[in-house]
ROGU-835180 format. One record per residue (C-alpha): residue in three letters; x negated, y, z. Coordinates in steps of 0.2 Angstrom, whole numbers, padded with zeros to 4 digits, always signed. Example, Ala and Ser with C-alpha at 12.3 -4.5 7.8 and 13.67 -1.06 7.14 Angstrom:
2
Ala-0062-0022+0039/Ser-0068-0005+0036/
This chain:
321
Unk-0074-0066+0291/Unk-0083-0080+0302/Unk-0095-0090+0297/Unk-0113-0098+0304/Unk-0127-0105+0298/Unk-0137-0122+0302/Unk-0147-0135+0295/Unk-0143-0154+0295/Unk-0155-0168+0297/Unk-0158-0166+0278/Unk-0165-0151+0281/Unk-0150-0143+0270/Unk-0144-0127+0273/Unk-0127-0126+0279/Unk-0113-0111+0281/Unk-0098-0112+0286/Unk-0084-0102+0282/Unk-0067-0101+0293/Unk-0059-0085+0289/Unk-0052-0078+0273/Unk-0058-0061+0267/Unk-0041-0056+0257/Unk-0029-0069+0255/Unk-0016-0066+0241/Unk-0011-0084+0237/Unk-0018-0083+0222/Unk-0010-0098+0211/Unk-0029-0099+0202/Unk-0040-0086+0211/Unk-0055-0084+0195/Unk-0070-0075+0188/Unk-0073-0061+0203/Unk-0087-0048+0197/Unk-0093-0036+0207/Unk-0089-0018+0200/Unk-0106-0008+0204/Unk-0099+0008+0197/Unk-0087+0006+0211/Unk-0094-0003+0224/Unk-0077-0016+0222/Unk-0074-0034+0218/Unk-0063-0039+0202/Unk-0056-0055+0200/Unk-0039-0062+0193/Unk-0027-0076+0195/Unk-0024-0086+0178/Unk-0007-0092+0185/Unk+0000-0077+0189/Unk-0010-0068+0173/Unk-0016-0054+0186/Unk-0031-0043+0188/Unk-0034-0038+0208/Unk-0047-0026+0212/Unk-0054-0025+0231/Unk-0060-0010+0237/Unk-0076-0015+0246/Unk-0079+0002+0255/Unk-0061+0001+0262/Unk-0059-0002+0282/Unk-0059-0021+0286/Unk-0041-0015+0294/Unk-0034-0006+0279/Unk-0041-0016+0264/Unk-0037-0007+0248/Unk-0031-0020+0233/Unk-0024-0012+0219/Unk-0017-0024+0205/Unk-0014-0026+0186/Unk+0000-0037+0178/Unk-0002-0044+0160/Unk+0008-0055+0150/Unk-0006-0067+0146/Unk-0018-0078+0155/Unk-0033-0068+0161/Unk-0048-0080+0165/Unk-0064-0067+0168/Unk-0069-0051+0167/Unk-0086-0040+0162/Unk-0091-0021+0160/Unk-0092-0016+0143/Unk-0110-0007+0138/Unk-0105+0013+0139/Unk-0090+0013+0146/Unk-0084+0016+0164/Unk-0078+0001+0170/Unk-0062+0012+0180/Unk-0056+0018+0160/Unk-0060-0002+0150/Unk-0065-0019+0154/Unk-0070-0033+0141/Unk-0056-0048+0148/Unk-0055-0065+0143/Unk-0036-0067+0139/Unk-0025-0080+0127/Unk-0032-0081+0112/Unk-0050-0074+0114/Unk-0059-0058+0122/Unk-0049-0043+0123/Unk-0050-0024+0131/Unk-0040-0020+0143/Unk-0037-0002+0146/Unk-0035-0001+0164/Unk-0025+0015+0164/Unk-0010+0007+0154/Unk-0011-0011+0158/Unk-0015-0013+0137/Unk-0026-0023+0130/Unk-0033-0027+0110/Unk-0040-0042+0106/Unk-0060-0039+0099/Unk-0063-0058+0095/Unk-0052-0073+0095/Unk-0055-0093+0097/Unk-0047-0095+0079/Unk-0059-0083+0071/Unk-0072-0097+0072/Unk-0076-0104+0057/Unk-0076-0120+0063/Unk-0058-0120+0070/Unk-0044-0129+0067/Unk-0025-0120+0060/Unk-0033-0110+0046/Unk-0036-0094+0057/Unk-0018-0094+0067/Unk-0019-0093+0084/Unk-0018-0112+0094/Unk-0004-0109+0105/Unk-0011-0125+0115/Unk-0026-0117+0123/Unk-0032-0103+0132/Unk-0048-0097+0137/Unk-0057-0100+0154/Unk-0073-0096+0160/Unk-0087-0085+0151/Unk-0099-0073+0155/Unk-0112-0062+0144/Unk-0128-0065+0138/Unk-0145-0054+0138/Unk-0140-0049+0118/Unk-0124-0042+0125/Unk-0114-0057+0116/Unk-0098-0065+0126/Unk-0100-0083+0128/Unk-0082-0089+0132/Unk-0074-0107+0133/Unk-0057-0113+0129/Unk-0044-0126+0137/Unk-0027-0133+0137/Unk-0017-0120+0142/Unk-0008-0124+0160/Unk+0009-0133+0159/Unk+0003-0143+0144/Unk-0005-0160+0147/Unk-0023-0158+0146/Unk-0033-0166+0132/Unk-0051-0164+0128/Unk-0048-0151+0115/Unk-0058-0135+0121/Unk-0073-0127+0114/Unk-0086-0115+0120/Unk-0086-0099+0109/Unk-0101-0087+0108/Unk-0092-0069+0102/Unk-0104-0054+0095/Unk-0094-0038+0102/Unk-0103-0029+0087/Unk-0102-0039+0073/Unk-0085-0048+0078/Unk-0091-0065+0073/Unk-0086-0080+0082/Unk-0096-0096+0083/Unk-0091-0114+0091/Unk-0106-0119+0102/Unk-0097-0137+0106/Unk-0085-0146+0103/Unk-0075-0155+0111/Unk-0073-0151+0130/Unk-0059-0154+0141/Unk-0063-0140+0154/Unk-0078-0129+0148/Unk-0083-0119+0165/Unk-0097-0104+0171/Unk-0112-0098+0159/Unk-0128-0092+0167/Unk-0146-0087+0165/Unk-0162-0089+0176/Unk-0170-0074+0183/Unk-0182-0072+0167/Unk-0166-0076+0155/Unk-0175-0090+0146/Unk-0164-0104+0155/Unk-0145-0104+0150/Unk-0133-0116+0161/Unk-0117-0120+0159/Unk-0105-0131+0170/Unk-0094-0142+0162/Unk-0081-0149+0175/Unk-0074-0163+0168/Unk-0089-0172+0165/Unk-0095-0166+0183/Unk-0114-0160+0176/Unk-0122-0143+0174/Unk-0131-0142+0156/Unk-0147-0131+0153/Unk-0155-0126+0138/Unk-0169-0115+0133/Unk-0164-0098+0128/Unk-0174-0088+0114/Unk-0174-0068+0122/Unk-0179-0065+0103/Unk-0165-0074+0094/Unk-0152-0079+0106/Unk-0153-0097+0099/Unk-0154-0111+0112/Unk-0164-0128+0113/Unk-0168-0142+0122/Unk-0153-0148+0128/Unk-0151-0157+0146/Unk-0145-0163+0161/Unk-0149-0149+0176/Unk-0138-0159+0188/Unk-0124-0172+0191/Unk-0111-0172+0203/Unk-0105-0186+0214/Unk-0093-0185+0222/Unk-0071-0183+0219/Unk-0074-0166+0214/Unk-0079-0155+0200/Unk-0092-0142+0198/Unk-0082-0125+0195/Unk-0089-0106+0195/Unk-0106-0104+0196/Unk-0119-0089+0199/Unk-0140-0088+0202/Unk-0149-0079+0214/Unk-0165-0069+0214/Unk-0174-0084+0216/Unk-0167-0095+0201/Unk-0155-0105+0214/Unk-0138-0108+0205/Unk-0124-0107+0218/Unk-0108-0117+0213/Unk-0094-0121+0217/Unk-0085-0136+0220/Unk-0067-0137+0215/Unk-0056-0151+0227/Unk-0074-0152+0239/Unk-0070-0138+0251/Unk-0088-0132+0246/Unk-0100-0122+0236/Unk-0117-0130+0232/Unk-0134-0120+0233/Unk-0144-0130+0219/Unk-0162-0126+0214/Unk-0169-0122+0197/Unk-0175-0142+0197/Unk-0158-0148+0201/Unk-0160-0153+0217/Unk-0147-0148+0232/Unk-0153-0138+0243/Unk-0140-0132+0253/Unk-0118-0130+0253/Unk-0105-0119+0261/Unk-0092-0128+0268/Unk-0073-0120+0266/Unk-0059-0118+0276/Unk-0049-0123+0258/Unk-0051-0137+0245/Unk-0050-0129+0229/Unk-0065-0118+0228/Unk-0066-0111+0212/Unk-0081-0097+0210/Unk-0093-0087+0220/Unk-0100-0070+0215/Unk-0117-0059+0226/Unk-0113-0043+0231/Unk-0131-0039+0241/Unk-0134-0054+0250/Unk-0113-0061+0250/Unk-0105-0071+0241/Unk-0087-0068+0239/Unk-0078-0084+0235/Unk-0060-0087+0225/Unk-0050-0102+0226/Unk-0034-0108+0221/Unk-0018-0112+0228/Unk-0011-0127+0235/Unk+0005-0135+0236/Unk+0015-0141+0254/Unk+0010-0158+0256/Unk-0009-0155+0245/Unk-0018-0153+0260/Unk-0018-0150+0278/Unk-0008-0135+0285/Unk-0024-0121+0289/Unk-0030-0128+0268/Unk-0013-0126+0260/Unk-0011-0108+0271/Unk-0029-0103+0264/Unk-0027-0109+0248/Unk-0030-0095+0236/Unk-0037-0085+0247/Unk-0056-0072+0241/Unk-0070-0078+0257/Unk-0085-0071+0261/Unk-0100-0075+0267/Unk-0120-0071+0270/Unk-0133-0080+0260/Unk-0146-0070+0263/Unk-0152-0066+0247/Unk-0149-0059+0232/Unk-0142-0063+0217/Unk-0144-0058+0198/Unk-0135-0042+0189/Unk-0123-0047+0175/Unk-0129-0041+0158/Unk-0115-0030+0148/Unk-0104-0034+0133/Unk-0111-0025+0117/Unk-0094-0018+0109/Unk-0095-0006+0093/
C-alpha cells in the first residue's frame, strides 16, 4: 500500500492511492465486509460468482486468501444474528438472499425477489435479473436490490427488495430501477441512503427505529460527472464515503451532501469501500486490454487500501428464524 494525504485549493481532502493491497483480477470485485469475529475482509466477484476471504492478521508478505466457488452470482454478504460467521453467512445470490454454509460451499435460499407480492411471473423465478447490492437494517431486515443479470442487455427492470429473515416476507420498496446500488444508515439510524447509479444521485429518507417505515423522500446528492456513484459506507461522523465507478475515485460526502473530500485510484472502475479501524479497503472491477492505460487495466480488479483517519459505523446483523 502507498498512499498520501493533501489538501487542494478547495480545501478538499485528498488521498491518494497507488498500490494494490491484494490483486486477484477480480472480473466485478463487490460488497467487502469486514468479518470482526475474525479480524478478515470478505468480498466477492459477481462475475466469477466467488466469495474471497482476506486474512487481515496474515504477514503483508504471506497474505492468507482463502476462496469459495459457487454456481450463482454472489453480490454482498452479512453476519447472520447468533451465528459464527466461520460456520454461515446471509449472501445475496440469483434469485434472493440465501445461507451459505461456509464449510460445504452450500447454500438455501431464505427469501427470493419473486416472493414479493408485487412481482411479475406469478412467483417463478425471473431468470433476467439478479440481485446486486444490499445491506441490513437496524430491525435485522435485508434490504437488497435486483438487476439485469450480466450478459443480458440492461433494461430498467430492477427493484429494491426489503426481506424479513423472520417472517420471510418480501416487499418491493421501488420500482423500476436500472441499477439499484449500496443502503446505509446515519450514525443515530434515523437516516436511510441509498445510491442509485444509473441515475447518478444518492437518495435519503427518514427512517422510523420504531417501525422500520421510511419517509420523506429526497435528493442527498447528485453526481456530475461520466461516472456513476457505486458502493457506499458512513463514518462515525455521519460522512458517506462512495465510490465512483469509471472516476478512478471514492467521494468523502457530508450528511448535507456536500463533498468534502475524494480518494484518487490507481484504477477506473472503483466499485465499494468498507472501514476496518480507520481504512478503507476498496474493491474494483476488471478491465479489458485497450479500456484503460496499462498500470489501470493491470490494477483493475484489484482490493486497495487506505487511511482515513477515522472510523466508521458497525453493520447491524440479519435476523434469521
Amino acid at each position: 500500500m502507498s498512499s498520501t494525504t493533501s489538501a487542494t485549493d478547495a480545501e478538499l481532502q485528498v488521498w491518494q492511492v497507488t498500490e494494490p493491497y491484494v490483486n486477484l483480477h477480480c472480473g466485478l470485485g463487490e460488497g467487502p465486509y469486514y468479518e470482526a469475529a475474525t479480524h478478515s475482509l470478505r468480498f466477492v466477484d459477481i462475475k466469477e460468482q466467488r466469495v474471497h476471504t482476506v486474512d487481515l492478521a496474515a504477514d503483508a508478505s504471506s497474505t492468507l486468501v482463502t476462496t469459495i466457488q459457487l454456481d450463482t452470482p454472489v453480490t454482498v454478504t452479512a453476519d447472520i444474528d447468533g451465528v459464527d460467521p466461520r460456520d454461515r453467512i446471509a449472501i445475496g445470490a440469483k434469485y434472493g438472499v440465501a445461507v451459505l454454509d461456509r464449510r460445504s460451499g452450500k447454500y438455501e435460499y431464505v427469501a427470493r425477489f419473486s416472493s414479493s407480492s408485487s412481482a411479475d411471473g406469478g412467483g417463478k423465478d425471473n431468470e433476467r435479473l439478479r440481485s446486486n447490492d444490499g445491506a441490513i437494517d437496524p430491525h435485522g431486515r435485508f434490504w437488497l436490490g435486483a438487476m439485469t443479470d450480466i450478459g443480458l442487455d440492461l433494461q430498467p427492470e430492477g427493484s429494491l427488495f426489503l426481506m424479513d429473515g423472520k417472517t420471510r416476507a418480501v416487499r418491493t420498496m421501488r420500482h423500476p430501477v436500472t441499477i439499484p446500488n449500496s443502503v446505509a444508515w446515519s450514525p443515530d439510524g434515523r437516516t436511510l441512503y441509498f445510491t442509485n447509479s444509473t441515475e447518478r444521485i444518492i437518495l435519503a429518507w427518514d427512517y422510523d427505529l420504531a417501525s422500520g417505515d421510511t419517509s420523506n423522500e429526497r435528493v442527498l446528492y447528485a453526481h456530475d460527472g461520466p461516472g456513476e456513484p457505486d458502493g457506499c459506507r458512513v463514518d462515525v461522523d455521519g460522512n458517506l464515503w462512495q465510490a465512483v465507478y469509471g472516476e478512478s475515485r471514492v467521494l468523502k460526502i457530508s450528511p448535507a451532501g456536500r463533498l468534502l473530500g475524494e480518494i484518487r485510484l490507481p484504477t477506473k472502475c472503483i466499485t465499494c469501500p468498507q472501514f476496518v479501524g480507520t481504512e478503507l479497503f476498496i474493491t474494483s472491477a476488471g478491465l479489458e486490454d485497450g479500456e484503460g492505460t496499462d498500470e489501470e487495466v493491470e490494477l483493475s480488479g484489484a482490493l486497495f487500501r487506505v487511511d482515513v483517519g477515522v472510523r466508521g459505523l458497525d453493520p447491524y446483523l440479519f435476523k434469521l428464524s
